[in-house]
Backbone bond lengths (Angstrom), bond angles and torsions (degrees), N, CA, C in turn:
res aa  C-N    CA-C-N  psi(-1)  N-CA   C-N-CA  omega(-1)  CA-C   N-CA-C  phi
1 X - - - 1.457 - - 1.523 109.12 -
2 X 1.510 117.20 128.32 1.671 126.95 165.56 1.292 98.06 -38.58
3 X 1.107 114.08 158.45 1.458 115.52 165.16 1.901 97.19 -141.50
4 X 1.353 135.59 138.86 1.418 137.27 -164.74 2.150 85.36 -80.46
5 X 0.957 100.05 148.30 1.226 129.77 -177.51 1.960 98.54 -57.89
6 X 0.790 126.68 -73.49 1.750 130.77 154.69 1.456 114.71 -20.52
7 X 1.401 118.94 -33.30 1.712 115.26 171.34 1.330 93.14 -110.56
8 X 1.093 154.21 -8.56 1.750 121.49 168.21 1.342 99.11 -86.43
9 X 1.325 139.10 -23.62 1.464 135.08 -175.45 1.803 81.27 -67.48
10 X 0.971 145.34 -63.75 1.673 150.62 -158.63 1.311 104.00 -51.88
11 X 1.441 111.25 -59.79 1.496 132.56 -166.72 1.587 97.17 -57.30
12 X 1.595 117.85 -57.53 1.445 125.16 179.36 1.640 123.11 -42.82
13 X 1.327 111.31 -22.75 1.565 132.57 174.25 1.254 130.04 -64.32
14 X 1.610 101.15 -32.68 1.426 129.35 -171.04 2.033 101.81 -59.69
15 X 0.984 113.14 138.84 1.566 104.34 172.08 1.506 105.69 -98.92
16 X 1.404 115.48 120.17 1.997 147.57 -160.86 1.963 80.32 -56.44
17 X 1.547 90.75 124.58 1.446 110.13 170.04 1.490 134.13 80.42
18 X 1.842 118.65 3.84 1.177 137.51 124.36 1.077 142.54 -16.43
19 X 1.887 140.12 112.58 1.383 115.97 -175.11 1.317 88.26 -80.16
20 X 1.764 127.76 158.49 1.658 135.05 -166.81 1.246 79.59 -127.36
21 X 1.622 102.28 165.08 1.422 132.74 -169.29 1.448 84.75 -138.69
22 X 1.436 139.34 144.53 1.331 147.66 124.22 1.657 138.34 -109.22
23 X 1.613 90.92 89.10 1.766 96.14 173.80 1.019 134.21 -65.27
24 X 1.273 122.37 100.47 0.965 127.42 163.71 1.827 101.96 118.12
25 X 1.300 95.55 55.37 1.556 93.64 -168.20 1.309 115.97 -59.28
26 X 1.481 120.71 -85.40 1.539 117.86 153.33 2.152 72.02 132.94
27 X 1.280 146.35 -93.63 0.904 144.00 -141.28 1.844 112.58 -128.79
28 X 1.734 93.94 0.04 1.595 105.63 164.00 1.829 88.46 68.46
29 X 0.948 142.47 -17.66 1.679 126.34 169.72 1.574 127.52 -12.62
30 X 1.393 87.00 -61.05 1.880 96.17 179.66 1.436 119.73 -74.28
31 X 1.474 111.93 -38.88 1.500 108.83 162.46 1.434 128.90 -39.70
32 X 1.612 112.28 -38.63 1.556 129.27 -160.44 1.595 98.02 -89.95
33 X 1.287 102.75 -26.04 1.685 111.20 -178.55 1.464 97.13 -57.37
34 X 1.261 100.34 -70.34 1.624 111.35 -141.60 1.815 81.29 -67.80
35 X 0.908 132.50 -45.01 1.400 123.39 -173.07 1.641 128.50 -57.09
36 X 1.577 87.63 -33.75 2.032 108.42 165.61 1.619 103.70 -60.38
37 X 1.391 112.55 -50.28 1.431 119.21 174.45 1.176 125.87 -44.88
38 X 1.060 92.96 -38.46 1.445 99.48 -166.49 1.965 119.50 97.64
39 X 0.912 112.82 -20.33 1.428 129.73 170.22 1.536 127.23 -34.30
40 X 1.707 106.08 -22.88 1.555 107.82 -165.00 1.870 90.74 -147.07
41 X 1.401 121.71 163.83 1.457 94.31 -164.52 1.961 71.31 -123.18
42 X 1.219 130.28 23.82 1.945 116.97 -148.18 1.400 76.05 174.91
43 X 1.709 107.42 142.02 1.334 129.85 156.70 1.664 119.12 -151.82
44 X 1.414 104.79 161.55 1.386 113.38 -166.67 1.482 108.28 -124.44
45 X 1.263 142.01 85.59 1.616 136.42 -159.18 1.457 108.79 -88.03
46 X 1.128 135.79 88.34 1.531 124.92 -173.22 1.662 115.04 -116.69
47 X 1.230 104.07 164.47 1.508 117.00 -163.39 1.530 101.58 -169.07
48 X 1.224 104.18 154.78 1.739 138.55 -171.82 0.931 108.58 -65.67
49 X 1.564 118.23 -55.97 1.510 131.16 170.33 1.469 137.96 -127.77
50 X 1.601 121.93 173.02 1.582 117.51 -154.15 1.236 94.04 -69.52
51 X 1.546 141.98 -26.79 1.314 134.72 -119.98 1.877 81.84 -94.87
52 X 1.551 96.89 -73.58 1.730 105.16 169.01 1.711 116.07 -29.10
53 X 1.617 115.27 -54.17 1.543 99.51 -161.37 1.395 91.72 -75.95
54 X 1.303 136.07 -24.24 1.751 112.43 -178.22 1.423 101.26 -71.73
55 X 1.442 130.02 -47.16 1.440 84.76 172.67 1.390 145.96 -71.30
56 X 1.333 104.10 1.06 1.385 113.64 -179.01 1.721 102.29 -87.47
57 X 1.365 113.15 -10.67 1.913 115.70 -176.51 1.931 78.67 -87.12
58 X 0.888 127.52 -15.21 1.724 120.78 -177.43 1.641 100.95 -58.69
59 X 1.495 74.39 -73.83 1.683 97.88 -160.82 1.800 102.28 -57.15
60 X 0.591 129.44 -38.30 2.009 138.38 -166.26 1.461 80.64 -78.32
61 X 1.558 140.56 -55.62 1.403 118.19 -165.75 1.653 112.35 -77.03
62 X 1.486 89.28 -33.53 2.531 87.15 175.92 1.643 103.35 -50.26
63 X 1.720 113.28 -27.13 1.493 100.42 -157.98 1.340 98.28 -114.04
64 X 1.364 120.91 25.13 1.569 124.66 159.82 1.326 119.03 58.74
65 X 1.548 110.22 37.93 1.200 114.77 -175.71 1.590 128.25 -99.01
66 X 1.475 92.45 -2.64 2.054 108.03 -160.05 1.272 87.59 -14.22
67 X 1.669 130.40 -87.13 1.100 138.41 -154.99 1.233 143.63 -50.40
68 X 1.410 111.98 1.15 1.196 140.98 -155.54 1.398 125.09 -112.61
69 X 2.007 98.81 -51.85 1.327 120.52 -171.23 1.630 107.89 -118.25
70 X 0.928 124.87 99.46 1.686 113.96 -170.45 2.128 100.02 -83.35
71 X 1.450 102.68 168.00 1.209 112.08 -178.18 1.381 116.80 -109.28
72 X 1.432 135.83 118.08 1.505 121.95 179.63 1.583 125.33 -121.97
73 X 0.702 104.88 110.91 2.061 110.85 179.91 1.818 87.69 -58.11
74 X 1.074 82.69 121.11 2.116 96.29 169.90 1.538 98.43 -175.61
75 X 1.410 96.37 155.76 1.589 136.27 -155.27 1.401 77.72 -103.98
76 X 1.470 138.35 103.31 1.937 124.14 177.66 1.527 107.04 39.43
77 X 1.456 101.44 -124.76 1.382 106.00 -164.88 1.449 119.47 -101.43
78 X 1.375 119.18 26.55 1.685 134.97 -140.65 1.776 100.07 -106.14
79 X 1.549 115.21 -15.43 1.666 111.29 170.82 1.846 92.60 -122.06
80 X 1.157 122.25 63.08 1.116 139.39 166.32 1.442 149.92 -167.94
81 X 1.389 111.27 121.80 1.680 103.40 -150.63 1.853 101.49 -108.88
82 X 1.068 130.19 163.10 1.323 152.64 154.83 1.376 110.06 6.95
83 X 1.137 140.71 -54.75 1.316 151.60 -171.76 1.118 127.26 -100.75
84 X 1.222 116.88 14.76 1.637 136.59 -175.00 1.446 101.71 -73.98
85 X 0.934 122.30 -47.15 1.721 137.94 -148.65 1.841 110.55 -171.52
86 X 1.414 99.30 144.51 1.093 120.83 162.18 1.763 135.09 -80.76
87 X 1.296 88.46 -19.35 1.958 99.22 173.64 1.545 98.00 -142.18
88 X 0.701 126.59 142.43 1.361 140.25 156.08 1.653 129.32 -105.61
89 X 0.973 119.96 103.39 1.538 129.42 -170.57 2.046 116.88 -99.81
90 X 1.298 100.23 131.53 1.430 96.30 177.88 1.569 85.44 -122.21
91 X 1.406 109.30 160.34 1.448 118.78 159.18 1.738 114.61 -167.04
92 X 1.134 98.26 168.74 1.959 94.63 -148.43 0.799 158.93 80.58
93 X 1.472 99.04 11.43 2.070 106.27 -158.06 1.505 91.98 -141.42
94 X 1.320 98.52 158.84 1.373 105.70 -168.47 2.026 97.28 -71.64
95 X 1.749 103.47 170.39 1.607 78.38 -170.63 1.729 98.75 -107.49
96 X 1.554 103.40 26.98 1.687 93.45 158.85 1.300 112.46 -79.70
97 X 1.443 113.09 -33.78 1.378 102.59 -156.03 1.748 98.35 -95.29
98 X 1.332 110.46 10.07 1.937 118.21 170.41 1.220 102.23 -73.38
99 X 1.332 106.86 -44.99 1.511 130.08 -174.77 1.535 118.59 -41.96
100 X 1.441 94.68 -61.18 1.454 123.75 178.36 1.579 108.20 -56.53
101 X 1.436 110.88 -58.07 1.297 111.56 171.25 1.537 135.89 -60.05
102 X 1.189 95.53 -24.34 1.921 105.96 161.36 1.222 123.09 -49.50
103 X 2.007 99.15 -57.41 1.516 125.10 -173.17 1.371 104.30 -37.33
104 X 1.469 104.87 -53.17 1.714 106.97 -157.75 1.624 104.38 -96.47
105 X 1.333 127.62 26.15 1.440 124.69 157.50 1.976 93.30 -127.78
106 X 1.233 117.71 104.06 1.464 118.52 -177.16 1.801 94.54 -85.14
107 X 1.237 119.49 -34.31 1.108 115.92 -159.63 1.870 115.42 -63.98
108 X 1.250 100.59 -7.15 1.496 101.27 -179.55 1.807 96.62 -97.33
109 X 1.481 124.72 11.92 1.377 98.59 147.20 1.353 126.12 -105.17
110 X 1.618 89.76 89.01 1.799 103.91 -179.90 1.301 95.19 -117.68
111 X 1.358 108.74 165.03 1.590 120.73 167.15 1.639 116.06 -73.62
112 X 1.969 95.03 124.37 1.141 98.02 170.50 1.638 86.46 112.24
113 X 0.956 115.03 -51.32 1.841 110.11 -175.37 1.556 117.58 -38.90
114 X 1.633 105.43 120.79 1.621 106.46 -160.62 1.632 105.72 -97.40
115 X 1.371 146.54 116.01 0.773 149.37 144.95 1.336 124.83 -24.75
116 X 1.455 152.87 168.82 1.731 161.96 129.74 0.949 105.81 -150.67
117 X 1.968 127.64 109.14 1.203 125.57 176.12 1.086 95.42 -122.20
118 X 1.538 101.97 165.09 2.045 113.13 175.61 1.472 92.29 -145.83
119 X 1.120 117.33 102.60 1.766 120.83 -173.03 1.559 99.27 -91.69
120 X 1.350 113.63 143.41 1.686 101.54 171.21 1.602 115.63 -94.72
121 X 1.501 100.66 -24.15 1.312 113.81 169.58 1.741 118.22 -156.78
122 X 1.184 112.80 168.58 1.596 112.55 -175.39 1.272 99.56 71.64
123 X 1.259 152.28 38.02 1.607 140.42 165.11 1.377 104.71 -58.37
124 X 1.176 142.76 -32.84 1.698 131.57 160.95 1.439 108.35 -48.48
125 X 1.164 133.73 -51.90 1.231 120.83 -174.32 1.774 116.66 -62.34
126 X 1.301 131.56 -29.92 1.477 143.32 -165.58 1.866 87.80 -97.73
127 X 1.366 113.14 -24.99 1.858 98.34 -177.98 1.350 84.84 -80.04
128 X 1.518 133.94 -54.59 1.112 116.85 -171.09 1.329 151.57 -44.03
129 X 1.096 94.26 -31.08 1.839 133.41 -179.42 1.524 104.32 -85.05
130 X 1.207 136.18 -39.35 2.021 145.95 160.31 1.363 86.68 -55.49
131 X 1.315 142.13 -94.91 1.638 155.60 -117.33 1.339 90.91 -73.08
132 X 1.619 128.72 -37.06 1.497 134.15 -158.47 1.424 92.72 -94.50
133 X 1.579 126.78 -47.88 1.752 118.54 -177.17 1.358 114.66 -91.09
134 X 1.509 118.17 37.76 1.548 112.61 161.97 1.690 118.94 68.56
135 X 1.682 111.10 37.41 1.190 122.21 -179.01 1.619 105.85 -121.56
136 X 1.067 126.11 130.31 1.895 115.14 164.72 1.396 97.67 -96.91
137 X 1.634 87.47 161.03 1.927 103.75 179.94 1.839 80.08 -98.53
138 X 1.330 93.58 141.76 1.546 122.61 -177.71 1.694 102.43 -100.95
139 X 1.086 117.86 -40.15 1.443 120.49 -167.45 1.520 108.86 -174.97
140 X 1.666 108.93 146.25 1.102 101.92 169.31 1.785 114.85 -152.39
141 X 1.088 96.35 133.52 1.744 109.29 -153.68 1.902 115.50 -95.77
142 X 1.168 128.26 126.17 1.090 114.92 154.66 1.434 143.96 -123.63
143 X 1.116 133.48 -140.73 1.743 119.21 -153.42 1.591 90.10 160.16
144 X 1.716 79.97 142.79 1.627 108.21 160.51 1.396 115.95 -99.63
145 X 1.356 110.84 130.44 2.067 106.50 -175.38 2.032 101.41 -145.50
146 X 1.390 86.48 95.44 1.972 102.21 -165.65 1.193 92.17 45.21
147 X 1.007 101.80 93.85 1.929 123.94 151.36 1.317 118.79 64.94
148 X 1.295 116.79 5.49 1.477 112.72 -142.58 1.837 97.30 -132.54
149 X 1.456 114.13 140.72 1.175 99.88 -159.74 1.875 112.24 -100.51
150 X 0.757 127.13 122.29 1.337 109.98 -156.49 1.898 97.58 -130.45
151 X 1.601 101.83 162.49 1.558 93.88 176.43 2.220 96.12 -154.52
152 X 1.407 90.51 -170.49 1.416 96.48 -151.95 1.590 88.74 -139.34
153 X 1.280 129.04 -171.82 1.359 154.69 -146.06 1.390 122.71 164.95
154 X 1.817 107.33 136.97 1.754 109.25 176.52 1.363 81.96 -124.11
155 X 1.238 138.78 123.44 1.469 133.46 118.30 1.634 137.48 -53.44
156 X 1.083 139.77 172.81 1.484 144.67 179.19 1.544 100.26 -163.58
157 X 1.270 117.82 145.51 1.674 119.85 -163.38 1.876 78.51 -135.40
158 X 1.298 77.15 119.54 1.927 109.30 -173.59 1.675 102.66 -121.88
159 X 1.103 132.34 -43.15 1.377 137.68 158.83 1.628 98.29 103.30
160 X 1.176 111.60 2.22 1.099 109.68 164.88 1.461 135.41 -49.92
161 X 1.593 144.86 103.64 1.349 127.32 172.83 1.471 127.21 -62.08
162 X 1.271 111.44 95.06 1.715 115.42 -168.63 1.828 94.85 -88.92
163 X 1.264 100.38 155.17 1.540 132.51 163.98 1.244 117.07 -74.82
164 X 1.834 132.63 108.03 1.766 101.40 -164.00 1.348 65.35 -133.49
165 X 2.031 103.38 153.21 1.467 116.63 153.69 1.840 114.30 -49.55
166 X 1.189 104.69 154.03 1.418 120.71 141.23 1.528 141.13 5.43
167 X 1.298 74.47 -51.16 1.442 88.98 -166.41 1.883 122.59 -123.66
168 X 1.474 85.79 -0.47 1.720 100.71 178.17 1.303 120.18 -54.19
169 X 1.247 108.43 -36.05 1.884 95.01 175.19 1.632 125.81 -81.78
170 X 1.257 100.27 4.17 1.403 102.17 170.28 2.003 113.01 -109.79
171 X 1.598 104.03 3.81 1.538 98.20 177.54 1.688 101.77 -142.54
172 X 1.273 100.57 -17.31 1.966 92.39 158.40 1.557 86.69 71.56
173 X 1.486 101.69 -158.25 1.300 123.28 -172.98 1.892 105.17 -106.60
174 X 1.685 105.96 -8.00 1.531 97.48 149.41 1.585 126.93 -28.80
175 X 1.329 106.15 -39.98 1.445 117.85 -173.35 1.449 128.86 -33.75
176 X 1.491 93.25 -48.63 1.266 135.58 169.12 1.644 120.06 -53.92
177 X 1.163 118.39 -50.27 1.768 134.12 163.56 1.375 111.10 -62.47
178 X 1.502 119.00 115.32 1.601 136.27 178.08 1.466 83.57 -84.74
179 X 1.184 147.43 -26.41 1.713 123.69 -157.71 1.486 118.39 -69.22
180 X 1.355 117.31 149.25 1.448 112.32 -173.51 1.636 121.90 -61.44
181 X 1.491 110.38 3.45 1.634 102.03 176.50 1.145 104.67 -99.28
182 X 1.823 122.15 -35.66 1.217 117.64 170.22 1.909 125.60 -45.97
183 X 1.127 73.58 -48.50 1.565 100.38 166.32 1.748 139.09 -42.09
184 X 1.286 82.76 -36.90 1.866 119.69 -176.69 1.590 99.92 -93.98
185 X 1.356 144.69 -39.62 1.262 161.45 163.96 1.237 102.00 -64.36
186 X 1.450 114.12 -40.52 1.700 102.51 176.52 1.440 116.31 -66.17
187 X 1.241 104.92 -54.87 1.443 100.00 -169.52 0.752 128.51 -84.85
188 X 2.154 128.85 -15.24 1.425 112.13 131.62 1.247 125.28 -41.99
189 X 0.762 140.32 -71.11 1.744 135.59 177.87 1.901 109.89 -25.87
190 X 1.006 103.29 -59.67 1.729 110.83 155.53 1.179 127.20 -5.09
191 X 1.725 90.01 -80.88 1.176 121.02 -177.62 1.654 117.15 -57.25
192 X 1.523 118.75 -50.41 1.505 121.00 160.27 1.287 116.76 -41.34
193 X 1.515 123.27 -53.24 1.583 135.07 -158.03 1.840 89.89 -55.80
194 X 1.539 102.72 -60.98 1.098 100.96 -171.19 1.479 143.81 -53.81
195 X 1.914 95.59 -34.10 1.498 92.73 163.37 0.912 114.21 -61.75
196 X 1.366 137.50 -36.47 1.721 137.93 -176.99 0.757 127.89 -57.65
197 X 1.669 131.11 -18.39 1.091 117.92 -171.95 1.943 129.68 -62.54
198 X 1.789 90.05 -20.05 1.115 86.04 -172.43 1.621 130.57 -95.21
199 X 1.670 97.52 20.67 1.435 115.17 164.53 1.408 113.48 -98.34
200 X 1.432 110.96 -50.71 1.448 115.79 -174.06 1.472 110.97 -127.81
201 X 1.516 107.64 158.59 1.656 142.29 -162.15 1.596 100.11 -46.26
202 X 1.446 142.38 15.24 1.020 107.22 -165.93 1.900 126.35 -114.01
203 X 1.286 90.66 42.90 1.935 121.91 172.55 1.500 79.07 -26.11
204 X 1.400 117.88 -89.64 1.492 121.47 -158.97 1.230 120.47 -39.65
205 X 1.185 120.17 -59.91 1.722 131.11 172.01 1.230 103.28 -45.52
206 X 1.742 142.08 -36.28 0.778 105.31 -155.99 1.842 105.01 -105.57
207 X 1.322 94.53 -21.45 1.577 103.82 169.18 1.405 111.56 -50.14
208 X 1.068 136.11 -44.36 1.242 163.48 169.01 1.849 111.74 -59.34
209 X 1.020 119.54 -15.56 1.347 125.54 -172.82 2.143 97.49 -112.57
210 X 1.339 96.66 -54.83 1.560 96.21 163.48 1.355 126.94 -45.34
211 X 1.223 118.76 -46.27 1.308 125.02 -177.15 1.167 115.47 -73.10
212 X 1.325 122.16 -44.68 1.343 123.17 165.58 1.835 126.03 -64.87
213 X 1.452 105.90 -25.91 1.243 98.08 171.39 1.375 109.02 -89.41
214 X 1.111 147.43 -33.72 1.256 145.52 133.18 1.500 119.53 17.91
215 X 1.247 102.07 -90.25 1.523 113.60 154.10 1.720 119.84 -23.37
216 X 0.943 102.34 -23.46 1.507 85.40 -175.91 1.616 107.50 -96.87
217 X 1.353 115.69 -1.98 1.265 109.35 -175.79 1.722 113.90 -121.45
């Protein structure tokens, strides 16, 4: 199975030999990936509604997986407990509403709990929400998918209270990537901070976001 360039950058995140969870599957694709791969040995394909998990009971039966990939009707993470999976992956959704969906499962801030997000928009809000519940971003990956520049995230929840600039939840560890997509993500992101400033408090973040992108040029 193709997989769109935006979910193998996702799929690639996954740590090799993990049972995976996917919220919010929509067509089960990435599950069947990582399982063709070989990457995951157990999967969990879930979605909001019937319409999505039947097609995702499509796709899991063309790729002969019944046994492999189970199907779950859940609200986020709300028909699922602790031991389901070893990584848990969302992708597609904006990352307020990832955010949101974290909030209301507390129990995945345990140690060791692996994050995979793919935000389509708002990624400050989902860095924000990791940095505040005792998770570090480990890495963060991007990709071109038709024209469009898109990127991904692994968290790990260490419980550690880290010290972050200003301006970290709006540039992640992108910061770090000289490549021109990273690059292109930066300064959209920029570009948002900046219109904003003149609704909300964030002088610091953004002074702090200049300077650092700065640096890269």
């Amino acid at each position: 199975m193709k997989l769109r360039p935006r979910l193998c950058m996702t799929a690639a995140l996954a740590p090799p030999g993990c049972a995976v969870a996917d919220i919010g599957t929509d067509h089960a694709r990435l599950p069947v990936h990582l399982l063709h791969e070989g990457r995951c040995p157990r999967a969990i394909a879930s979605d909001i509604a019937e319409g999505p998990l039947e097609s995702a009971r499509k796709t899991v039966e063309r790729a002969g997986l019944q046994d492999k990939i189970e199907l779950r009707l859940s609200n986020g993470f709300q028909e699922f407990a602790p031991e389901d999976a070893g990584c848990w992956i969302m992708a597609g959704m904006g990352g307020t509403l990832m955010a949101r969906l974290l909030e209301a499962a507390p129990w995945l801030q345990a140690p060791g709990t692996v994050l995979v997000a793919q935000p389509m928009r708002h990624a400050d809000d989902l860095r924000a929400w990791l940095i505040a519940h005792g998770f570090v971003i480990e890495i963060e990956a991007v990709c071109m998918d038709a024209g469009r520049p898109y990127h991904a995230l692994r968290a790990v929840h260490d419980g550690i209270d880290r010290q972050y600039l200003p301006g970290y939840a709006h540039y992640g560890e992108l910061i770090h990537n000289p490549g021109p997509i990273a690059r292109e993500l930066l300064a959209r992101e920029l570009r948002l901070l900046e219109a904003r400033q003149q609704n909300t408090p964030t002088k610091e973040a953004l002074d702090d976001f200049r300077a650092r992108y700065l640096q890269l040029h």
